[in-house]
C-alpha positions, -999 to +999 in steps of 0.1 A: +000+000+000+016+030-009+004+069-005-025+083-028-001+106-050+025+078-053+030+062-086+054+037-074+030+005-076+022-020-094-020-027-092-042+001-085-074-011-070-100+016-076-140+019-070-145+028-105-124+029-137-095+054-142-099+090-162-077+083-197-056+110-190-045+087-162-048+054-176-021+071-206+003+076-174+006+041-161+038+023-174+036-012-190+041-031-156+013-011-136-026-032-139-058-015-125-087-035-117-115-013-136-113+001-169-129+021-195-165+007-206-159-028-186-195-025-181-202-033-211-188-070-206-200-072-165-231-060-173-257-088-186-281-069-206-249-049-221-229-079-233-260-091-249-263-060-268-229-065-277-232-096-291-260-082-311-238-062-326-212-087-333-237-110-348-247-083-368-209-071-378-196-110-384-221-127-386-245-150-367-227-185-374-197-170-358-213-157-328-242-186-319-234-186-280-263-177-264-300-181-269-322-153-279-326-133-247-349-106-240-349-069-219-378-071-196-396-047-189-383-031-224-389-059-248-418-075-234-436-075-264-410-091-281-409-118-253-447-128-259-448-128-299-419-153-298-432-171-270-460-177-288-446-187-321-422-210-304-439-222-274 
């Protein structure tokens, strides 16, 4: 543990992810535990979207890994009419 305005560390264990002016400071040996848009990977309804998008970008063959998922309460709609043609 080292004093808040040292940089002489190696992880820096943080509440939230780093500003990128400070993120651009840390040298190739120094890890922090959060970082830029990680929510969008620890966040279930934002890695869906994601995949979404990478289904959409490359393709749906390439990225089969999860079954069609729904937002509720947004996409409730959505959830019944495939519901109901599926059952």
């Amino acid at each position: 543990e080292v004093h808040p305005s040292s940089t002489d560390y190696n992880l820096m264990w943080t509440g939230s992810h780093l500003k990128p002016f400070l993120l651009r400071t840390l040298s190739e040996a120094q890890k922090v535990n959060h970082f830029p848009r990680s929510y969008e990977l620890t966040r279930k309804d934002r890695l869906y979207k994601n995949i979404i998008r990478m289904q959409h970008t490359h393709g749906f063959k390439a990225f089969h890994i999860l079954p069609q998922t729904f937002l509720l309460p947004a996409e409730y709609a959505e959830f019944c009419n495939s519901y109901s043609k599926d059952r």
